[in-house]
C-alpha positions as CSV (number, residue, x, y, z in Angstrom):
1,X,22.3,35.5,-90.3
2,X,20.6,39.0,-89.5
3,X,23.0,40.7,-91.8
4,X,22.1,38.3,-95.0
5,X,18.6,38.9,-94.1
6,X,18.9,42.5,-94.5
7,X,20.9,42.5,-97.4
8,X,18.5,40.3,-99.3
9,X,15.5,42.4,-97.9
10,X,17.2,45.9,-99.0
11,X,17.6,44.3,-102.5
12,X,14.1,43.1,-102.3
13,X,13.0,46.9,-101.4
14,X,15.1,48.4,-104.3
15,X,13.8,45.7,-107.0
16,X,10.4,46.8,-105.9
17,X,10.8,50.7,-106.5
18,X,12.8,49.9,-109.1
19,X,10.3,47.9,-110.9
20,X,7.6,50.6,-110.0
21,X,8.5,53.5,-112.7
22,X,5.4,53.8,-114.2
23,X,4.0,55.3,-110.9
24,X,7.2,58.6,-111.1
25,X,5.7,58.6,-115.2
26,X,2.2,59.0,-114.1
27,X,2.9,61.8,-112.1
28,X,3.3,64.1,-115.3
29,X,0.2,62.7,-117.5
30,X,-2.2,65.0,-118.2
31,X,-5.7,64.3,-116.9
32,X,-9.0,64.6,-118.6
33,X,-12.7,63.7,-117.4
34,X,-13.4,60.4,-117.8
35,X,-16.1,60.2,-120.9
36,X,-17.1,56.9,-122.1
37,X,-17.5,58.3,-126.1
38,X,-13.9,59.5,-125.7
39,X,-12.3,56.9,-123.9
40,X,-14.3,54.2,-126.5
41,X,-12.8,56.8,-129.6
42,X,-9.3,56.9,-127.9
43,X,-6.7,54.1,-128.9
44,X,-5.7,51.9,-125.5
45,X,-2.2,53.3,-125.6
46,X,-3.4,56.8,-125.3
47,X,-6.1,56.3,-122.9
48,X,-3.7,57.3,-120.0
49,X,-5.4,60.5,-120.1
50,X,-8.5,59.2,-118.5
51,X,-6.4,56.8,-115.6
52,X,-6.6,60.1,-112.6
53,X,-10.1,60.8,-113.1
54,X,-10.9,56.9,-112.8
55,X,-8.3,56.2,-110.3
56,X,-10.0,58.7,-107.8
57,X,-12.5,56.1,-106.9
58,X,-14.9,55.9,-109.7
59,X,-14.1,52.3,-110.0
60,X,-14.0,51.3,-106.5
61,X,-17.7,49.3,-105.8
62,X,-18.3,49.0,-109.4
63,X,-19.0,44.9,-110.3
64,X,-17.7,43.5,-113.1
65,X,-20.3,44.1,-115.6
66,X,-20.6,47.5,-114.6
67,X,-17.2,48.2,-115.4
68,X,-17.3,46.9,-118.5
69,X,-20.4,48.7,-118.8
70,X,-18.5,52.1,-118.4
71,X,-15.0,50.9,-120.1
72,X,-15.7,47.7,-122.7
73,X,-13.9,45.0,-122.8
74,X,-10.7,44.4,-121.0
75,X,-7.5,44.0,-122.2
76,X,-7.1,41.1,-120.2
77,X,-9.2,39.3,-117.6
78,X,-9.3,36.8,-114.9
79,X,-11.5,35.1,-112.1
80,X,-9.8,37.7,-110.0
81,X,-9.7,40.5,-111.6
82,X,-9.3,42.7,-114.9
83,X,-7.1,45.0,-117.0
84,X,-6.9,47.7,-119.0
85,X,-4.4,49.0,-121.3
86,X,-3.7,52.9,-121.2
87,X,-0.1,53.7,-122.5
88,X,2.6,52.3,-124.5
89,X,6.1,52.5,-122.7
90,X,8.6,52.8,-126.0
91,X,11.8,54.1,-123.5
92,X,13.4,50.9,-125.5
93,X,10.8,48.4,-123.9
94,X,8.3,46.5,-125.4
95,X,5.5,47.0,-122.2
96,X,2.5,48.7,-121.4
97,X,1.2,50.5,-118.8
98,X,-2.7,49.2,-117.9
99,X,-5.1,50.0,-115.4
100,X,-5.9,46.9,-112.8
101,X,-8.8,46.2,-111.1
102,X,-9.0,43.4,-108.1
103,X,-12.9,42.5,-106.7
104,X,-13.3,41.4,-103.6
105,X,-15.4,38.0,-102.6
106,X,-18.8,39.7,-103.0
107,X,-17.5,40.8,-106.6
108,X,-17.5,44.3,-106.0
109,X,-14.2,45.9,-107.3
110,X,-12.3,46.6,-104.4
111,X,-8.8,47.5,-105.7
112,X,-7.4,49.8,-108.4
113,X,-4.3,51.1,-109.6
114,X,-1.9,51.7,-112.2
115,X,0.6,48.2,-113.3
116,X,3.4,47.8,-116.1
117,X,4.2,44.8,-117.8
């Protein structure tokens, strides 16, 4: 029994990292000062530039009208939270890479991070 648990959580664990890539990708984009002019100017699958500058906790505490405020509309949006596109993935995939942002009860963003899809 133990050793079909653990088998099914080590494939679990590997799916996970495996499914994680565009965190190793990130680690080589280049990183610009987020400017609202620019980032409205920049196409949302080049906007990648900007994700470490907001990342560091310039979204964190924002609402949701501020955010949109700062970034325009999402890409895609729901009662719990938002998206935003930053980067085309073309190694043979039809996906995205996209900023997400999770608000707590109070509706104060209180997650954010980079997602694939």
């Amino acid at each position: 029994m133990w050793t079909g648990f653990r088998l099914t959580a080590i494939t679990l664990l590997v799916v996970l990292i495996a499914g994680t890539g565009c965190g190793d990708e990130s680690i080589f984009w280049p990183r610009r000062e987020f400017n609202a002019k620019e980032w409205n100017r920049t196409d949302e699958y080049h906007r990648y530039i900007f994700a470490k500058d907001l990342l560091d906790g310039k979204l964190i505490g924002l609402t949701r009208e501020e955010i949109k405020t700062k970034l325009g509309r999402p890409s895609s949006e729901y009662p719990e939270g938002m998206n935003y596109i930053v980067k085309e993935v073309t190694e043979g995939l039809n996906a995205v890479e996209f900023i997400y942002i999770r608000f707590d009860m109070k509706g104060k963003a209180s997650e954010a991070g980079l997602g694939e899809d």
